[in-house]
C-alpha atoms as one frame of an Amber mdcrd trajectory, in Angstrom:
protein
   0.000   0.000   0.000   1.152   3.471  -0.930  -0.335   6.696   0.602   0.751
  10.095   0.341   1.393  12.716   2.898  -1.456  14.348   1.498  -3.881  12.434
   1.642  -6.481  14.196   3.689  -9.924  12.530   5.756 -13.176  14.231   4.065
 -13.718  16.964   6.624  -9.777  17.909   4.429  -7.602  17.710   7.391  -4.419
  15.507   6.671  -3.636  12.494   8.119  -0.175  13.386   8.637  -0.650  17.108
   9.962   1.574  16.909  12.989  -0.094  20.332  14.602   2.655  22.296  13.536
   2.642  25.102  10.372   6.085  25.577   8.209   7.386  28.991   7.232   4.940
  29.414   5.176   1.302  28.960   6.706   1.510  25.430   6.296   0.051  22.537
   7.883   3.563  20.474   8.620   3.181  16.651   7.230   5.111  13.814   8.383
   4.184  10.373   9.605   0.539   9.080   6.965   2.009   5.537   6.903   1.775
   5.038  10.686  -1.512   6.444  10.963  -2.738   4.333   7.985  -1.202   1.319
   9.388  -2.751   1.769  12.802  -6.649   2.281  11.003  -5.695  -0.855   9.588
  -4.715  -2.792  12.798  -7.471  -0.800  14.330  -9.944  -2.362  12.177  -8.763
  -5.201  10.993  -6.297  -6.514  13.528  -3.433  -6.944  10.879   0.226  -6.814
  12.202   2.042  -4.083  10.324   4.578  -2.366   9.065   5.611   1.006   7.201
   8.374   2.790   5.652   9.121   6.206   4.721  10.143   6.119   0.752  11.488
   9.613   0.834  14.810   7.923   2.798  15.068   5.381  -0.230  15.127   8.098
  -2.671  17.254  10.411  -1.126  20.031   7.622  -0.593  19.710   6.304  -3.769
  22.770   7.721  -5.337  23.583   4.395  -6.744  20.624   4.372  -9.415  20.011
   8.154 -10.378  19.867   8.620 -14.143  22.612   9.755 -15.854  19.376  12.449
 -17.160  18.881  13.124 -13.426  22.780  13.504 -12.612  23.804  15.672 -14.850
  21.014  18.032 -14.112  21.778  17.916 -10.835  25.693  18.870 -11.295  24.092
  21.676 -13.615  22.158  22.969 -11.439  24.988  22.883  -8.657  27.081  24.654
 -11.220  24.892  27.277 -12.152  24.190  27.986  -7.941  27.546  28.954  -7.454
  27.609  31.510 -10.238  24.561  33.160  -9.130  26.153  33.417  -6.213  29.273
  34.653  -6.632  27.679  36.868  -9.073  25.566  38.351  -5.847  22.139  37.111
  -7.312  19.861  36.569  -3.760  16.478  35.391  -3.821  16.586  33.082  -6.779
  17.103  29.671  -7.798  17.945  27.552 -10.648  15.893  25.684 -12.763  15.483
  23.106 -15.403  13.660  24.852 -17.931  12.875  21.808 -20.958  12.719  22.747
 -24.122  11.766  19.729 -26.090  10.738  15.902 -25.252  11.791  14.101 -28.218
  14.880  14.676 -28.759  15.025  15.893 -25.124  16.634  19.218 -24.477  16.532
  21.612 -21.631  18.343  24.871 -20.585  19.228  25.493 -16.591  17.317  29.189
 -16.293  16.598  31.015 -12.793  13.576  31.318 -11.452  12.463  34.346  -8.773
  11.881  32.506  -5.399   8.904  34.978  -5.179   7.523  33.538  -8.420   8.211
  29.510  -6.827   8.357  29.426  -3.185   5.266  28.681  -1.298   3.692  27.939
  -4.700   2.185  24.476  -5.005   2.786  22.970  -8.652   0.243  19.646  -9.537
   1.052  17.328 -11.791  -1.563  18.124 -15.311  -4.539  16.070 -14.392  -3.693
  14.741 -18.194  -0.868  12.761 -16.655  -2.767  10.465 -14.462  -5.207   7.854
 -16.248  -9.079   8.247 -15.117  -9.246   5.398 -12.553  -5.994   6.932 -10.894
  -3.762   4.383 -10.641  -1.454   4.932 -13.610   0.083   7.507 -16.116  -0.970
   8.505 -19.354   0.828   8.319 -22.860   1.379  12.059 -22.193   2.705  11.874
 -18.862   5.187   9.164 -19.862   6.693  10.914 -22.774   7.366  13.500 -20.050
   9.195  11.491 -17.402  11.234   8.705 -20.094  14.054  11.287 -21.034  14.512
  12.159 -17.328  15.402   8.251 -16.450  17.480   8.059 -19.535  21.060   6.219
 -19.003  22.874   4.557 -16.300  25.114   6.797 -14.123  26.537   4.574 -11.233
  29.172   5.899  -9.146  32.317   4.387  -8.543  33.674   2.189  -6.223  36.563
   0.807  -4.043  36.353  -1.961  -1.492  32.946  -2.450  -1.771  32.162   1.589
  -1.358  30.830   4.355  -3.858  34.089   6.875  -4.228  32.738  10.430  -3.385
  34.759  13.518  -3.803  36.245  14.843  -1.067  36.474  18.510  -0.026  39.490
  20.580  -0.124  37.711  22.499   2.667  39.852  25.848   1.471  38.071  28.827
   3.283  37.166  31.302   0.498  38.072  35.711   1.093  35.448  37.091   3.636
  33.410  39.225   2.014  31.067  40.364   4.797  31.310  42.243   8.071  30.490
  40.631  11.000  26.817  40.695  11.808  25.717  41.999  14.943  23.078  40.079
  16.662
């Protein structure tokens, strides 16, 4: 069983509002699979289990795309030189041009124009019953799982690059709290 952190109970209160608001207004979300697990046991008597996917994607280095990895370097790349360039309150972005062949430009976007700005994926992209993606939607998301990418390794473990950790000029006067 999957369930969001968004999924909601009819009155529209989420099942994984914790009682707490983020920065922006916010109901904070954390924690649907426990409560869905525990309506189960509740009414069924089931033993469960849950796990949070987000962890699996976040450490899963070891399968990104090479589509997904080079963006990501990109988009590294292109932070830095906004910032050394003095840019504040933006952010790059991944601005596609074309699905097939697949091409893309890293632009900027105003975090005024993003931030606290929810995006949903085209109702288009999702077939009627709900439970799987259109033609449409997949010509969107093949190009971005497009080649293999894995990292290397030594002994068993992925190489990573290590830091030189070379303090850069100060550029600021000190802040006074």
């Amino acid at each position: 069983m999957v369930v969001s952190e968004g999924c909601h109970y009819p009155d529209g209160k989420f099942l994984a509002e914790q009682g707490t608001k983020d920065a922006f207004g916010h109901a904070q979300l954390g924690g649907a699979a426990p409560v869905v697990a525990n309506m189960i046991k509740d009414a069924l008597g089931h033993k469960f289990h849950w796990a949070v996917a987000d962890y699996l994607q976040r450490a899963a280095r070891h399968i990104a795309s090479k589509t997904d990895v080079k963006q990501a370097y990109e988009l590294g790349k292109k932070a830095v030189e906004l910032a050394i360039k003095g840019a504040n309150s933006v952010m790059p972005t991944v601005d596609r041009i074309s699905d097939s062949p697949y091409k893309y430009k890293i632009g900027v976007a105003d975090l005024k124009d993003v931030a606290n700005v929810e995006k949903f994926m085209p109702r288009d992209f999702i077939t009627k019953d709900g439970f799987g993606i259109t033609p449409k939607c997949r010509r969107y998301l093949v190009p971005l799982i497009q080649g293999e990418d894995y990292p290397k390794y030594a002994g068993g473990l992925p190489v990573y690059v290590t830091l030189k950790n070379v303090a850069v000029a100060k550029k600021l006067a000190a802040f006074k709290l």
